[in-house]
C-alpha positions in Angstrom: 91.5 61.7 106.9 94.5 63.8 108.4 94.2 67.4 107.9 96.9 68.7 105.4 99.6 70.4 106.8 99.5 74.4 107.0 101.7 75.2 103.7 99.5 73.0 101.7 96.5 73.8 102.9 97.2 77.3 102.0 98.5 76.5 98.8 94.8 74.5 97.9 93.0 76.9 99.6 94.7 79.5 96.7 94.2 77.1 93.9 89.9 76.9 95.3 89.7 80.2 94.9 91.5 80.4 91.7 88.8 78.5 90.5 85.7 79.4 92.0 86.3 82.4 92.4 84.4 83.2 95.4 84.8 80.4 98.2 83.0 80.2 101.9 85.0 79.5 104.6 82.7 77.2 106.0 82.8 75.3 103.0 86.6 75.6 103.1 86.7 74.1 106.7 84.3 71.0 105.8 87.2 70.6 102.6 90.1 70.6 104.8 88.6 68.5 107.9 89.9 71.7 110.3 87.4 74.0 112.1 86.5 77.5 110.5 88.8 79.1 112.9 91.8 77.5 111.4 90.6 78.0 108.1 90.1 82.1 109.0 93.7 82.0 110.4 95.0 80.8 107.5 93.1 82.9 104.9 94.1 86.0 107.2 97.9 84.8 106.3 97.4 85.0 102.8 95.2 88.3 102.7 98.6 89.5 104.7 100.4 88.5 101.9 97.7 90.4 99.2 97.3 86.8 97.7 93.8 86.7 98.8 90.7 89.1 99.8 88.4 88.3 102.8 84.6 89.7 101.7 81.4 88.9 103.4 80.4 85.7 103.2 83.9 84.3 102.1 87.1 84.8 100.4 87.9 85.9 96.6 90.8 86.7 94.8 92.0 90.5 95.7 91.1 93.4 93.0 93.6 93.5 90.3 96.1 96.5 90.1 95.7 97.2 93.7 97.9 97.4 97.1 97.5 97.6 100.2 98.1 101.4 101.6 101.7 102.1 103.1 100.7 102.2 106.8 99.4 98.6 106.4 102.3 97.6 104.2 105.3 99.7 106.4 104.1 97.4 109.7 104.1 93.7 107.9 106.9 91.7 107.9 109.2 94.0 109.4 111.8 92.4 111.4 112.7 90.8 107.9 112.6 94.2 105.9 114.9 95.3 108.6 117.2 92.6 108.5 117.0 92.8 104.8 118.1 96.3 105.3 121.1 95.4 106.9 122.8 93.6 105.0 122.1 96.1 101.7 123.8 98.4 104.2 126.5 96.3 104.5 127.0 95.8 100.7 127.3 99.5 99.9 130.4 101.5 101.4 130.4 105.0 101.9 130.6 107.6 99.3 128.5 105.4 96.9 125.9 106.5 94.4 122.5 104.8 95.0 119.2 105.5 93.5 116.3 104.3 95.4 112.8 103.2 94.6 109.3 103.3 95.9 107.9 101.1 98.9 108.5 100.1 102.8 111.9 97.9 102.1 113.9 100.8 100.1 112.4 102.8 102.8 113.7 100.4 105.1 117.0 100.4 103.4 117.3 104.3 103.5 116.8 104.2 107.3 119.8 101.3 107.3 122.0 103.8 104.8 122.0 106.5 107.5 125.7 106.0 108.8 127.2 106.2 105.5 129.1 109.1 104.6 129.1 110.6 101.4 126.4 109.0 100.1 125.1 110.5 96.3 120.9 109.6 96.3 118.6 109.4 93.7 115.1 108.9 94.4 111.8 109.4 93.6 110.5 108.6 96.9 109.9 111.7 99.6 109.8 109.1 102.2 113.4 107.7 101.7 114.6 111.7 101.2 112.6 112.2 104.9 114.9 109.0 106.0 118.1 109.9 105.0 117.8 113.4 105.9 120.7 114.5 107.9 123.3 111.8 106.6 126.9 113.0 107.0 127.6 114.4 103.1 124.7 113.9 101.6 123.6 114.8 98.2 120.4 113.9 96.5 118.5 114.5 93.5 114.9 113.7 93.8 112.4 113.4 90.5 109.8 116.2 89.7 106.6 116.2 88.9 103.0 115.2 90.1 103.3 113.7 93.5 101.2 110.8 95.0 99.6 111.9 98.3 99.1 108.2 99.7 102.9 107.0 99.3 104.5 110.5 98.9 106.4 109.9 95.7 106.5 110.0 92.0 105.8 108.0 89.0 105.8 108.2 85.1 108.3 109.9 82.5 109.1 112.6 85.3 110.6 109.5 87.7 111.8 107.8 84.1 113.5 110.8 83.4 114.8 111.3 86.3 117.0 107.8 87.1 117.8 107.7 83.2 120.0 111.0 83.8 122.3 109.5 86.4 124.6 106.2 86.5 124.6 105.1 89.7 126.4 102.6 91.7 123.6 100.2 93.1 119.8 100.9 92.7 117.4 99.2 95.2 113.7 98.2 94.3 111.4 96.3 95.7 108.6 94.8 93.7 104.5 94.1 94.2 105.0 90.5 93.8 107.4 87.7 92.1 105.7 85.0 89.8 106.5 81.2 89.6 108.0 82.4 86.2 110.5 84.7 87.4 108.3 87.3 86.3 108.8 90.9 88.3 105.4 92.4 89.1 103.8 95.5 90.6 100.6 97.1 90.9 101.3 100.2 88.1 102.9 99.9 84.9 104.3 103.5 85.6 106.0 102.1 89.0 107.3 99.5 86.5 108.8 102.2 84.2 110.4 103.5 87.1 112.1 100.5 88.6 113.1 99.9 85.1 114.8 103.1 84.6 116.8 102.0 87.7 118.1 99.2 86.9 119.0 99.8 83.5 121.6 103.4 84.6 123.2 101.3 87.7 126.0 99.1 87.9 124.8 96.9 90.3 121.1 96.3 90.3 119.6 95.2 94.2 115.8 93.7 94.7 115.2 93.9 98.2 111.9 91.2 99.1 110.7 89.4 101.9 109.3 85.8 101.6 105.9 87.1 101.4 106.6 88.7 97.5 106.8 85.4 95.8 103.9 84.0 94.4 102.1 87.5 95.4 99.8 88.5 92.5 100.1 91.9 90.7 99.4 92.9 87.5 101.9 95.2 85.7 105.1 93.0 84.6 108.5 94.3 84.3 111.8 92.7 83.8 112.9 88.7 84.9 114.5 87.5 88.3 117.3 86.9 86.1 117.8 90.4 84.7 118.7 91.2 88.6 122.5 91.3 89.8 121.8 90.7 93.8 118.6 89.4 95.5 118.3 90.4 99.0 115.6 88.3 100.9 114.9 87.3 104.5 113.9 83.6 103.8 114.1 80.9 101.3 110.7 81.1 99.3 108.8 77.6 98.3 110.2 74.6 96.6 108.3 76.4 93.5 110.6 79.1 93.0 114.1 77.3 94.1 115.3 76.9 90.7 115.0 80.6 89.9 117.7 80.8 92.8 120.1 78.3 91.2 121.5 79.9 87.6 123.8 82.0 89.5 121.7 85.4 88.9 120.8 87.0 91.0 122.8 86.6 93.4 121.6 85.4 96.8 122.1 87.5 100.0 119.5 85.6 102.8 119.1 87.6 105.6 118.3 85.3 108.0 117.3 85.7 111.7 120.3 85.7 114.1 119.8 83.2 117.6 119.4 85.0 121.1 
């Protein structure tokens, strides 16, 4: 028998899990025909992409309403985060309002936003303020209240509050994860409330996710793929979530990966 390819491998190696729950990888390998190095490799991809949880003896479905910390998260996929950043960049013009949201892309984004001029920020994220921090004409408003030592920034009604007191011009999110439904997901229902506060006081609402984000379990749900004005990604997802990409909203931007 020939060995499935490495896309549907992965994708059968999910749906084993799914429902076993707990799977060994020797087991896996003997499934698939491939050796247990290929299998590891593999599994290592989607644990990358939180989809999966390597534990002794195996692999299991990650814990739900958990990330991975921000010095893991800021270092994976970043070529595409940055290229994702780019063209955000190149979206908004200078003197623009912009609130922005939690997690490495924004923070990406911020970085990319540093050669506007004018710029008015609203943020609840003490990384993106530490990114921007010396713009030309800066002003920013950042949201009070309890602060989270891990990812440096805020959540709850003092974030809420926050973004529902301005109208800006473009908010940019990211999100945990982006379901086969359309479905937005995090890890916290208050980093849902947030987001949501965003993108209901902006005129133009922009979700900035790499490939890896759909599919990628979370918990908390917030909002539709459709509720979005612009989707800014770095590569077409599966064949799965292609007609979420064909109503016309959001609106594509694909950052793709220049030659040379």
């Amino acid at each position: 028998m020939t060995p499935p390819d490495t896309d549907t491998r992965e994708r059968r190696i999910l749906d084993l899990v799914r429902d076993h729950g707990l799977v060994d990888i020797g087991a896996l390998a003997q499934q698939f025909g491939v050796t247990p190095q290929t299998v590891r490799r593999s599994v290592n991809r989607l644990s990358e992409r939180g989809l999966l949880r390597r534990v002794h003896g195996g692999v299991t479905l990650p814990a739900a309403g958990t990330n991975l910390p921000w010095e893991t998260r800021q270092v994976q996929h970043l070529d595409g985060k940055r290229r994702i950043a780019a063209a955000v960049a190149a979206h908004i013009g200078d003197g623009a309002s912009v609130a922005i949201g939690l997690g490495t892309t924004p923070h990406q984004v911020a970085l990319a936003l540093r050669g506007r001029r004018g710029l008015r920020v609203v943020t609840n994220s003490l990384r993106v303020v530490f990114a921007l921090a010396g713009a030309e004409g800066l002003e920013i408003a950042v949201a009070g209240g309890f602060l989270r030592p891990a990812d440096l920034d805020v959540v709850g009604d003092a974030a809420v509050r926050c973004f529902a007191g301005f109208k800006t011009d473009y908010a940019v999110f990211g999100v945990g994860g982006i379901d086969e439904d359309g479905a937005l997901l995090d890890f916290d229902p208050a980093e849902v409330a947030a987001r949501e506060a965003m993108r209901q006081n902006c005129r133009q609402s922009l979700l900035v996710a790499d490939a890896s984000k759909f599919g990628r379990a979370a918990l908390a749900r917030g909002a539709h793929l459709a509720d979005i004005d612009h989707l800014f990604i770095d590569a077409l997802p599966g064949p799965a979530f292609r007609p979420l990409l064909d109503g016309g909203r959001p609106r594509l931007h694909l950052a793709e990966e220049t030659a040379g």
